[in-house]
N, C-alpha and C positions, 0 to 999 in steps of 0.2 A: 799194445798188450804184450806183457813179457810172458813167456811159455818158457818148461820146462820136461823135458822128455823122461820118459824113466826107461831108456836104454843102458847108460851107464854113467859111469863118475865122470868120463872126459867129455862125455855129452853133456852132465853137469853144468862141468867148468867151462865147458864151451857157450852154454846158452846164457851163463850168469857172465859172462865177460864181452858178452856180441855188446853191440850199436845197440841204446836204448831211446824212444823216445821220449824227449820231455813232456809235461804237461803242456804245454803252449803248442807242441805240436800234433798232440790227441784232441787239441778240440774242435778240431774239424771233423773228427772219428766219432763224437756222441753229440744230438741236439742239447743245446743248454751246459757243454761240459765246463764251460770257463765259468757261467753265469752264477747269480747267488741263489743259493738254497732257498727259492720259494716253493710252499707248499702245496699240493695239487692236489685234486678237489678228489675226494674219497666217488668213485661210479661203481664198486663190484657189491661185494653182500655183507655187511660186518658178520654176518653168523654164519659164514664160510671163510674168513680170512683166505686170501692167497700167501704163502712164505716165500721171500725174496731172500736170498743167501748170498751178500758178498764175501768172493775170498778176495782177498785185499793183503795190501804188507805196504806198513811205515816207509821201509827202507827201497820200493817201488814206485822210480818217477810218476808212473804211466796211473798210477794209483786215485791221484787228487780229483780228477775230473769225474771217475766214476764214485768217489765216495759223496763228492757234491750231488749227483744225481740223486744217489740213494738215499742218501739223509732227507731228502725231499718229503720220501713216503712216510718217515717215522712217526706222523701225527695221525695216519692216515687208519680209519676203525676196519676197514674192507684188506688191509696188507697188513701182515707181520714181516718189517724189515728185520733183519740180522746182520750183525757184521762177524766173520771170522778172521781173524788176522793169522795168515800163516807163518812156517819158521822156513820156509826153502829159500828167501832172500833177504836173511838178516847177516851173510858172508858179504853184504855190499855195501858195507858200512856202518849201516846201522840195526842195530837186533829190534824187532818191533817189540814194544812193550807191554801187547796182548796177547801177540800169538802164543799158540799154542800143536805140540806135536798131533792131538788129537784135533784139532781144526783141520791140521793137513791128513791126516787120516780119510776125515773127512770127505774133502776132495777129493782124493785118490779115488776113493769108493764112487763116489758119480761118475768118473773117468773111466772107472773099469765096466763100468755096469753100463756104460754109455760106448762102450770100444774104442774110447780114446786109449791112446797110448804117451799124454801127456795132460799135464795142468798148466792152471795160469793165469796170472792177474793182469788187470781187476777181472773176474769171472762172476759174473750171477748166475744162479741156479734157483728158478721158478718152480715151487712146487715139486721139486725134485725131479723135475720131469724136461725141462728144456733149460739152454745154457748161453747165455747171452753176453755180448762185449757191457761191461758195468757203464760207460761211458755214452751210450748208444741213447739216450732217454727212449726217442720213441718206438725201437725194438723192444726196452724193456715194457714199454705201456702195452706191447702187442702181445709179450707173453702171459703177460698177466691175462689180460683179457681171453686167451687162447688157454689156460690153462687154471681156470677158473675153478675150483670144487664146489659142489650143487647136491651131489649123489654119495656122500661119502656120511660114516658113521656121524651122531651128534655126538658133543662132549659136555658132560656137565661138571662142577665142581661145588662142592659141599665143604669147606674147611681146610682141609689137609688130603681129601679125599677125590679124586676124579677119577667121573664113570665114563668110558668109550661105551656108547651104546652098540647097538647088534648092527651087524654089516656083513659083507660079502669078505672071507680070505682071512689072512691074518696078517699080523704086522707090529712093528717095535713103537712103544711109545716113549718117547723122548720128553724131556725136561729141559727147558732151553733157561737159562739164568742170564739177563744181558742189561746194564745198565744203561736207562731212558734219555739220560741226560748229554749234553754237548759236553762233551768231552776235549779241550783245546790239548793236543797234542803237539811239544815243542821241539821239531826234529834238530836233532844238533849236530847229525854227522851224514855220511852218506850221501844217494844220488837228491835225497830231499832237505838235506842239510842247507837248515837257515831259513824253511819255513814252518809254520805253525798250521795244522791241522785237522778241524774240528770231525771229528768222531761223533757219532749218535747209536745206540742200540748194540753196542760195543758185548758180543756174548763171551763170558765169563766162567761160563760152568756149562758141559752138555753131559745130561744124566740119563740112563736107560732106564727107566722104574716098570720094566714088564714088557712081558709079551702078550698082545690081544688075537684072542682066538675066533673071532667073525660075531662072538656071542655077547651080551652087554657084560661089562668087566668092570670093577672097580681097582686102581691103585693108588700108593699112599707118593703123596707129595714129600720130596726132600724139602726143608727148609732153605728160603730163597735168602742167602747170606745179606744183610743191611745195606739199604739204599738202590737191591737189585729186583729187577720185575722180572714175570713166569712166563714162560708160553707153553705151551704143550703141542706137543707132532707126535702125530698116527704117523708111519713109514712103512710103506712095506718093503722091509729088507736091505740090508747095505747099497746105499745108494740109488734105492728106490723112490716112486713116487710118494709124496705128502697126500695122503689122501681124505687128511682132517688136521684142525690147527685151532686153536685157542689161545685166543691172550686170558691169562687171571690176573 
């Protein structure tokens, strides 16, 4: 796992310049990290999805084993996989070609809300609630299971239209835009220069369309730009829990 503190610039510079390890040597670090992306058999609710959140980066050795694991899920009706690709280590040769500043935003916010005083890839974030090495399979099978939504508002969707039914508290409804497809990614410089690798659920747009006040609420769907699928996330609060999730 590469970490990054946010102490300061030469902590920075220091943690992007340490000893990194290769993929070859992570895969004693996640069950399955070297092996091929076979599929695993959907066991939780599809009409409660769990959301699996990798932060990941191109230009991050350490990256390839956990993006194998997680591509795993992407077929899966019970998981909504996501990939976030960040921008904190594209200084190491290679800039990845999804990330984005508000993906690392992103993280930052589960970091703070969680009393980390760092990020770091590969990191999943389960339901916005637990934080797991991406590479680990069978940790990550434990979060899911562990952090399962059963009690949280229903979502329905009508057209362009979706309703977060009544619930307890309030919270931000997200529009996740991510494309479904293997995406062969050809790194050509960097600590992954010279290999090729495949990307799945690759998120492309994260939009706020509302705030939900505990009471049934309707909001209006941004149009999912061509070739790109939806999800929708209930959150409550920067770097909060996922406490409802739909794929449309």
């Amino acid at each position: 796992m590469r970490t990054i503190l946010a102490a300061s610039t030469a902590l920075f510079l220091a943690a992007c310049s340490g000893a990194t390890a290769t993929p070859s040597a992570l895969a004693g670090e996640g069950e399955g990290a070297g092996a091929p992306a076979t599929a695993i058999a959907a066991t939780g609710d599809a009409a409660h999805p769990t959301v699996i959140e990798l932060y990941q980066s191109q230009g991050c050795s350490s990256c390839p084993p956990a993006i194998n694991v997680v591509n795993k899920y992407a077929d899966r009706a019970d998981v909504i996989p996501l990939t976030f690709s960040v921008t904190y280590w594209d200084n190491l040769g290679w800039k990845d070609t999804f990330a984005s500043p508000a993906f690392t935003a992103r993280q930052w916010d589960y970091a703070h809300t969680a009393g980390r005083g760092q990020v770091a890839t590969p990191q999943v974030i389960v339901n916005g609630r637990d934080a797991v090495l991406g590479s680990r399979e069978g940790e990550l099978n434990q979060a899911i299971a562990r952090n399962a939504n059963s009690a949280g508002p229903e979502i329905d969707v009508v057209g362009n239209q979706v309703t977060v039914g009544a619930g307890n508290g309030g919270a931000t409804v997200w529009a996740v835009n991510y494309d479904p497809r293997t995406v062969e990614v050809a790194i050509q410089a960097g600590e992954n220069g010279g290999r090729t690798i495949p990307h799945r659920n690759i998120v492309r747009q994260l939009t706020s369309i509302g705030q939900w006040q505990g009471r049934a609420q309707s909001f209006t769907l941004p149009a999912a730009p061509a070739g790109l699928k939806t999800a929708v996330l209930v959150q409550q609060g920067k770097g909060g829990a996922i406490i409802a999730a739909r794929k449309i």
